[in-house]
N, C-alpha and C positions, 0 to 999 in steps of 0.2 A: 404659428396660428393654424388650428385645423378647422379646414371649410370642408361647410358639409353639401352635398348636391342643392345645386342651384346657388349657393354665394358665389360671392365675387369680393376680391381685396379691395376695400376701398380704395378709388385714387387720388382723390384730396390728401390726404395724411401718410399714405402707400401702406395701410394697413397697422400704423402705430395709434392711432386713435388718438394720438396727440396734435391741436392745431396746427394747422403750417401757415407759420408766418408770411404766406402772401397772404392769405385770405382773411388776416386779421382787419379789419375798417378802424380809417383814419377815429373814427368818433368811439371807437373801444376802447383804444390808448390814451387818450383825451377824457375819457370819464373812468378811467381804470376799469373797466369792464372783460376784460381780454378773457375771452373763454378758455377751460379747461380741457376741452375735450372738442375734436373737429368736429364741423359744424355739420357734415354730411352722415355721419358714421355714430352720431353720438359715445364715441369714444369704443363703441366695438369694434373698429378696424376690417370688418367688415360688412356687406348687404347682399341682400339676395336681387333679383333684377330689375321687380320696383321699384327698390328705394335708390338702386343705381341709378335709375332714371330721374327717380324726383328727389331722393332724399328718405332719412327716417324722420316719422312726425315726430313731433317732441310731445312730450310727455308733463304735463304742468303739474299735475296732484295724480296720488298714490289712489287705487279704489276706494279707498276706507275715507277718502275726503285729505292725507296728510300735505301738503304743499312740496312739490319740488323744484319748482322753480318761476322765476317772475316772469310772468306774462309781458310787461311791461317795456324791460331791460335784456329778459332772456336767462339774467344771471341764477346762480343756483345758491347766492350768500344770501341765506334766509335767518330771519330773527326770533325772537319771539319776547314776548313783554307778559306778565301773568298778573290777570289783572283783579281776579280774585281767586282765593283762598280758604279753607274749612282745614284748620289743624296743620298748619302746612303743607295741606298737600291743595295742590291746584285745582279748583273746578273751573277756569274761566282764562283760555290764554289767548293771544292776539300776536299770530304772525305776519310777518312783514317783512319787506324785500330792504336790505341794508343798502342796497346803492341807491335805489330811487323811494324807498320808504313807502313805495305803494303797499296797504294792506291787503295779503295773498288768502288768509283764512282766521277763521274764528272758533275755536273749539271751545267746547262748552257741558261739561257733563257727560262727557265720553261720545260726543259728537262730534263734525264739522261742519262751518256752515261758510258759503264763500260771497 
């Protein structure tokens, strides 16, 4: 891993950006929820001396409006349902969070709306 001035190896994950099984919560394993990527580091294995301290923020939707992950649950298993159509092709789709079904965005004619 190359750090550049001012990172720091994560020491949650020790810089694999994969979770470490202490930090998993009893209620992830219980609703299969168990993240992907550690929770401090968001899977880049490392931070600069902010996010040492507090964390990196997460990131829930893309600029352009696209959904990355549920607010709700945390999780990043997102769905999508298409709800109408012109020719087959989509003008109208409805995404949503597959573990907890909360609706994350609405796109619609080359927009988002949430």
């Amino acid at each position: 891993m190359d750090l550049e001035d001012g990172e720091v190896k994560c020491k949650q994950c020790n810089g694999t950006g994969s979770p470490n099984n202490n930090t998993v919560k009893e209620y992830e394993l219980r609703f299969n929820i168990v993240p992907k990527v550690c929770d401090k580091c968001q899977g880049t294995g490392k931070l600069d001396w902010v996010e040492n301290i507090v964390g990196k923020k997460l990131k829930y939707y893309e600029n352009d409006g696209f959904p990355l992950r549920c607010k709700k649950c945390n999780t990043t298993n997102i769905n999508t349902k298409i709800i109408d159509s012109i020719d087959r092709r989509p003008t109208e789709i409805l995404y949503f969070c597959n573990n907890c079904e909360k609706e994350l965005a609405y796109w619609a004619y080359g927009s988002f709306s949430h």
